[in-house]
Biopython code that builds the backbone (N, CA, C, O; Angstrom):
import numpy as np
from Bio.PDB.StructureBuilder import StructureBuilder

atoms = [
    (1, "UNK", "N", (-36.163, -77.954, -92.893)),
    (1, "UNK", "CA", (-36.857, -79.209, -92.935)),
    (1, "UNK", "C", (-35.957, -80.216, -93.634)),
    (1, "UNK", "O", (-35.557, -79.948, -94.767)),
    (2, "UNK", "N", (-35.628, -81.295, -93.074)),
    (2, "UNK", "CA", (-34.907, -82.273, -93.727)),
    (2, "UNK", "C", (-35.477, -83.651, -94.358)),
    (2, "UNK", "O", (-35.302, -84.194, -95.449)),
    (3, "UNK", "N", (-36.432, -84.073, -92.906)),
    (3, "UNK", "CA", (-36.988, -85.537, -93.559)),
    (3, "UNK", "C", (-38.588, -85.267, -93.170)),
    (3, "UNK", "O", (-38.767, -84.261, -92.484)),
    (4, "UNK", "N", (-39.483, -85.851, -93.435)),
    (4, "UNK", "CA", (-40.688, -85.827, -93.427)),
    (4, "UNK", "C", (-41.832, -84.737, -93.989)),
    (4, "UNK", "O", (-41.449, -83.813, -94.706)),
    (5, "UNK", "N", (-43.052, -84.854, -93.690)),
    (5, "UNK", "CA", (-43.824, -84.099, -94.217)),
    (5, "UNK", "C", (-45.114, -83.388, -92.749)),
    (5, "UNK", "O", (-45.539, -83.988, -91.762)),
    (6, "UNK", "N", (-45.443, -81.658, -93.311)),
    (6, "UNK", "CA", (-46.104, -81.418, -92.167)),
    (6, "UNK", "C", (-47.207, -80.302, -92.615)),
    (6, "UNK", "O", (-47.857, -80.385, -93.658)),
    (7, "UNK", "N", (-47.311, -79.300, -91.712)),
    (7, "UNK", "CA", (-47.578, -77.970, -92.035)),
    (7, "UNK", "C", (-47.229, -77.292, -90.631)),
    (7, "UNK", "O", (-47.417, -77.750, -89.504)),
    (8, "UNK", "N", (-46.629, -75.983, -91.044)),
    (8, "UNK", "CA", (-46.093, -74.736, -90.010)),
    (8, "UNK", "C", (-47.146, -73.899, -90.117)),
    (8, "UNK", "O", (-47.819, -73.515, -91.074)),
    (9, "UNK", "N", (-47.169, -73.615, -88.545)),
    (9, "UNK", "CA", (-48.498, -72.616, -88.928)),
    (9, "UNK", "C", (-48.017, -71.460, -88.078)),
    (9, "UNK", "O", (-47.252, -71.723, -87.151)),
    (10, "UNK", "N", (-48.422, -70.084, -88.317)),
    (10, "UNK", "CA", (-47.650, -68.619, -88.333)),
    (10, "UNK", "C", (-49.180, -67.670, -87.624)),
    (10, "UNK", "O", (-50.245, -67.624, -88.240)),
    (11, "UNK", "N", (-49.030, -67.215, -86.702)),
    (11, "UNK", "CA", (-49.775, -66.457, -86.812)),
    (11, "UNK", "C", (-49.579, -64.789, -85.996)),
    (11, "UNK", "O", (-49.554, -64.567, -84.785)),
    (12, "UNK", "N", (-49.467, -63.851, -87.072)),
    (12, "UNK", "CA", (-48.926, -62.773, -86.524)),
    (12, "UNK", "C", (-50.122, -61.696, -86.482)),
    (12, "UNK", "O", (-49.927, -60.499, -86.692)),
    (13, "UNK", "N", (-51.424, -62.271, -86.177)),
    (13, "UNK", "CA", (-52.160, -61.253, -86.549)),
    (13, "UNK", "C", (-53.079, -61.670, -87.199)),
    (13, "UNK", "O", (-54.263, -61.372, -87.038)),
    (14, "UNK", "N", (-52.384, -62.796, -88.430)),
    (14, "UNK", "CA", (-53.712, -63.389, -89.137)),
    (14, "UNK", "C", (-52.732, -64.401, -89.091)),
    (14, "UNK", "O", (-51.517, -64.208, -89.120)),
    (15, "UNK", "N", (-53.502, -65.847, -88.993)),
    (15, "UNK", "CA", (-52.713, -67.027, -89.447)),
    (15, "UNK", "C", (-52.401, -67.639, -90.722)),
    (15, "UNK", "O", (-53.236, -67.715, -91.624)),
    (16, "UNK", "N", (-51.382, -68.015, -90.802)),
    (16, "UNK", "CA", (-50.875, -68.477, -92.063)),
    (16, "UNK", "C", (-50.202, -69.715, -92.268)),
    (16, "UNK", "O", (-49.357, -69.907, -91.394)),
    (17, "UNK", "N", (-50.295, -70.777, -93.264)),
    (17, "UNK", "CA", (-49.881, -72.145, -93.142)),
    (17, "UNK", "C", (-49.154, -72.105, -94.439)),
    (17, "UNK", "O", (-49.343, -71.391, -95.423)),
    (18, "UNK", "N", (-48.032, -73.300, -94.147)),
    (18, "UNK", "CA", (-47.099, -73.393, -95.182)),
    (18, "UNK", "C", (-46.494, -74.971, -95.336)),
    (18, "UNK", "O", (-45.578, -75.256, -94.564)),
    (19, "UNK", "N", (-46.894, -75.884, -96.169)),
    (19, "UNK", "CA", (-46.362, -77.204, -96.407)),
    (19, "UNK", "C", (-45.375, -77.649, -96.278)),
    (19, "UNK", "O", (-44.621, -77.643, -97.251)),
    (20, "UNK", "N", (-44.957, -78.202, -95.088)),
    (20, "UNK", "CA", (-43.566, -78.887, -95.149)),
    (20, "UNK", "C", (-43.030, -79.763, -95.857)),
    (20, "UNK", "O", (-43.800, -80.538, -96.425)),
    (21, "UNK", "N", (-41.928, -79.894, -96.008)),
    (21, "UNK", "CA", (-40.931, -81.108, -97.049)),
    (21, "UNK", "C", (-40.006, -80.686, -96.683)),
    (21, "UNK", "O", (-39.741, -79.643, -96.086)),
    (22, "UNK", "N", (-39.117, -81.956, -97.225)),
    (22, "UNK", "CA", (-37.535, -81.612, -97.190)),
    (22, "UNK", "C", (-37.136, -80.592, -97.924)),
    (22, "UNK", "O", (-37.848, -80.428, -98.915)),
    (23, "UNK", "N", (-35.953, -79.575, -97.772)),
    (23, "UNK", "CA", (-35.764, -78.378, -98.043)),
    (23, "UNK", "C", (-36.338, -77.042, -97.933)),
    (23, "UNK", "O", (-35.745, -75.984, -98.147)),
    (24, "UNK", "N", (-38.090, -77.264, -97.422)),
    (24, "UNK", "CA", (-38.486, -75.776, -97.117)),
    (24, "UNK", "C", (-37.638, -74.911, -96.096)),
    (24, "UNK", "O", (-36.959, -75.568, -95.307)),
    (25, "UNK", "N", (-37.596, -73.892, -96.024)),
    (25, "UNK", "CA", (-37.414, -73.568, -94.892)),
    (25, "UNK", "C", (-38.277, -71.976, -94.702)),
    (25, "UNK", "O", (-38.455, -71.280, -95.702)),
    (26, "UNK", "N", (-38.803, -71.488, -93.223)),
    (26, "UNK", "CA", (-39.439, -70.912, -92.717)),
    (26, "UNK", "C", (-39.003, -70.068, -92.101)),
    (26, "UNK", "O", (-37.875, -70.376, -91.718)),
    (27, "UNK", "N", (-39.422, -68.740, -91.655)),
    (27, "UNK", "CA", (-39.373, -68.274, -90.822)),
    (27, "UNK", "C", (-39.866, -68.091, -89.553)),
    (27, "UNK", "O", (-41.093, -68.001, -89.521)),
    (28, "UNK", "N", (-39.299, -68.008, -88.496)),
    (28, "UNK", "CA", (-40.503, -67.674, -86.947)),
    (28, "UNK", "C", (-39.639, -66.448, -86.197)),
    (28, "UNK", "O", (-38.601, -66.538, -85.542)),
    (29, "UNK", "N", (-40.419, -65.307, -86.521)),
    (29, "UNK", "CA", (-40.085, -64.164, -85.887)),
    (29, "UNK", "C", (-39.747, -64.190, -84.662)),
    (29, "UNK", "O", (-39.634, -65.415, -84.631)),
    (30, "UNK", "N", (-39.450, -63.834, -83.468)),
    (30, "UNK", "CA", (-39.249, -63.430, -82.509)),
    (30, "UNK", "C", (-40.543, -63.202, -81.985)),
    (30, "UNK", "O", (-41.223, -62.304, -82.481)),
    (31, "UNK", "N", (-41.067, -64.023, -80.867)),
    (31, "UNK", "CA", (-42.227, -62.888, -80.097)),
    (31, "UNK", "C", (-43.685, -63.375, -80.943)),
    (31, "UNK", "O", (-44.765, -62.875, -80.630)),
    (32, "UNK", "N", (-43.551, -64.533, -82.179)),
    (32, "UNK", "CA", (-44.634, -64.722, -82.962)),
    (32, "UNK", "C", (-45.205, -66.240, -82.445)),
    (32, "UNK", "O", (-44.506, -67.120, -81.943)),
    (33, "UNK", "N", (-46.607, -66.301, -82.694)),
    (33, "UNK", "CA", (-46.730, -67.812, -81.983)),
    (33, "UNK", "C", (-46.485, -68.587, -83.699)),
    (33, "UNK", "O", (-46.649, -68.173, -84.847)),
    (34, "UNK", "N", (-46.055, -69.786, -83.137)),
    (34, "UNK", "CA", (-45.850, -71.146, -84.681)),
    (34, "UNK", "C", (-45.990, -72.439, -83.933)),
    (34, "UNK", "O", (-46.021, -72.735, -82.739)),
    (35, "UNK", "N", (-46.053, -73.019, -84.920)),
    (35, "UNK", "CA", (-46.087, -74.339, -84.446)),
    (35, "UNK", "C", (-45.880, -75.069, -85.984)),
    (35, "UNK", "O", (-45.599, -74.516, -87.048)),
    (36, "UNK", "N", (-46.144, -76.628, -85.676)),
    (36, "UNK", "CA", (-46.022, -77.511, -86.789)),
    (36, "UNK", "C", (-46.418, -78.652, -86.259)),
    (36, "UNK", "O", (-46.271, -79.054, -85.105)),
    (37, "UNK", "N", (-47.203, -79.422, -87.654)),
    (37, "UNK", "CA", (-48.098, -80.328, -86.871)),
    (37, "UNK", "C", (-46.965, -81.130, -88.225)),
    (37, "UNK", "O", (-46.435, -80.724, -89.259)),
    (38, "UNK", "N", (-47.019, -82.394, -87.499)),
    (38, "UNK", "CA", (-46.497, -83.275, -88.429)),
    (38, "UNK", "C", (-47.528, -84.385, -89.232)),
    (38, "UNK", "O", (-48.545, -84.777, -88.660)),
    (39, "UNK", "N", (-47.218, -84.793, -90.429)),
    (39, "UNK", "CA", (-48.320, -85.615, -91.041)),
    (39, "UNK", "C", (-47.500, -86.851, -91.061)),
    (39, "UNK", "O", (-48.169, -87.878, -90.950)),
    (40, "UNK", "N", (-45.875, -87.053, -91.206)),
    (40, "UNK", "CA", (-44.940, -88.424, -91.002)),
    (40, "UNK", "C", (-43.985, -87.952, -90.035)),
    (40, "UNK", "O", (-44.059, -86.818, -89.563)),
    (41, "UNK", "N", (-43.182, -88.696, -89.755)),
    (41, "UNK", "CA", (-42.101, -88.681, -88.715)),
    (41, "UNK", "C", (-41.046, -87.688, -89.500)),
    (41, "UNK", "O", (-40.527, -87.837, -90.606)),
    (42, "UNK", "N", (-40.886, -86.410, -88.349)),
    (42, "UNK", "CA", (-39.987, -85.160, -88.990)),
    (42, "UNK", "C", (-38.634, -85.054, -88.617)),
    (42, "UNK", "O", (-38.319, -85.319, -87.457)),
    (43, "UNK", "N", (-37.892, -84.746, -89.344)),
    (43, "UNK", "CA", (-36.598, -84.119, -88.891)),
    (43, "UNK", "C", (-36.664, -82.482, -89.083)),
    (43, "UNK", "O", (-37.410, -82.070, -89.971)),
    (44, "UNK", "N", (-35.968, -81.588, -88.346)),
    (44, "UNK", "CA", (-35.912, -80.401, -88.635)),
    (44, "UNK", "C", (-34.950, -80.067, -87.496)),
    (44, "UNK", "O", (-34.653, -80.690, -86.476)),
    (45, "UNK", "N", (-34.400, -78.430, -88.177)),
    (45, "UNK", "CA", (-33.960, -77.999, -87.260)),
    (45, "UNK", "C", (-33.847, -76.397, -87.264)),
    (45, "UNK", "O", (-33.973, -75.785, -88.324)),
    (46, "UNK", "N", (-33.626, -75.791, -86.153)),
    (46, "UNK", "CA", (-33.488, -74.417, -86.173)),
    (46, "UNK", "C", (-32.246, -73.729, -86.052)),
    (46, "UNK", "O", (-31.177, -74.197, -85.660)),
    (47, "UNK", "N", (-32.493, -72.595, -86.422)),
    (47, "UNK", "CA", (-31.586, -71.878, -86.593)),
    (47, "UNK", "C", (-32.043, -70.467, -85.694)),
    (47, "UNK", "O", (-33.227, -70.133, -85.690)),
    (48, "UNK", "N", (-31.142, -69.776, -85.034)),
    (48, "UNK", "CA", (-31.774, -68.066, -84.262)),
    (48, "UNK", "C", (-30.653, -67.350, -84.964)),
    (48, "UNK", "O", (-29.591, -67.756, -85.436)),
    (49, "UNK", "N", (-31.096, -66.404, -84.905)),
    (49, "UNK", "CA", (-30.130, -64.934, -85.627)),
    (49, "UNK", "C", (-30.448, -63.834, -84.505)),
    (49, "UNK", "O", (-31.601, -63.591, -84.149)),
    (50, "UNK", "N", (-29.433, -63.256, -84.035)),
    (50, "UNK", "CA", (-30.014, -61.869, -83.160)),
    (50, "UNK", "C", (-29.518, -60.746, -84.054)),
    (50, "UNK", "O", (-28.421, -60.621, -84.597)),
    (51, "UNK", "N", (-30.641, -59.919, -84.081)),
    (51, "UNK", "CA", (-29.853, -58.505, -85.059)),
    (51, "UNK", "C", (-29.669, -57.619, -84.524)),
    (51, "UNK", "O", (-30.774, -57.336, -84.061)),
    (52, "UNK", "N", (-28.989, -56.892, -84.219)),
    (52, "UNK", "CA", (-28.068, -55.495, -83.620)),
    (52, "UNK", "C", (-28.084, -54.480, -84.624)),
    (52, "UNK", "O", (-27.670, -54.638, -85.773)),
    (53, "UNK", "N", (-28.686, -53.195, -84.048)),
    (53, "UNK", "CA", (-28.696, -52.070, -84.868)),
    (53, "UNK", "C", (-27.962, -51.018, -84.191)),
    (53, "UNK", "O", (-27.832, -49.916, -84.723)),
]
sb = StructureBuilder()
sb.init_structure("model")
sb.init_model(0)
sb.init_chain("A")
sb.init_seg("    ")
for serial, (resi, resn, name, xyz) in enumerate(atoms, 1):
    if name == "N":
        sb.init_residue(resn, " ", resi, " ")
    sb.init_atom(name, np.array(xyz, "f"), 0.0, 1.0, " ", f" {name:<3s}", serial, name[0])
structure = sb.get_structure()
């Protein structure tokens, strides 16, 4: 999260919400539903990781 303000919402089973600002940052599993509702105009960005075992 860089500029603005929101909430991410997670739900893997049970849903879960987490306050956005600049510097949070989140996770979104693979395969999980999320979203984010914005409350001001957002910047953000993502990042993917693939893991190999």
């Amino acid at each position: 999260m860089h500029e603005g303000e929101g909430t991410y919402y997670l739900d893997n089973g049970k849903e879960s919400t987490t306050a956005l600002k600049p510097g949070v940052i989140v996770p979104a599993p693979g395969g999980e539903w999320h979203k984010i509702v914005a409350k001001s105009e957002l910047v953000v960005s993502q990042a993917t990781a693939s893991l190999r075992v």
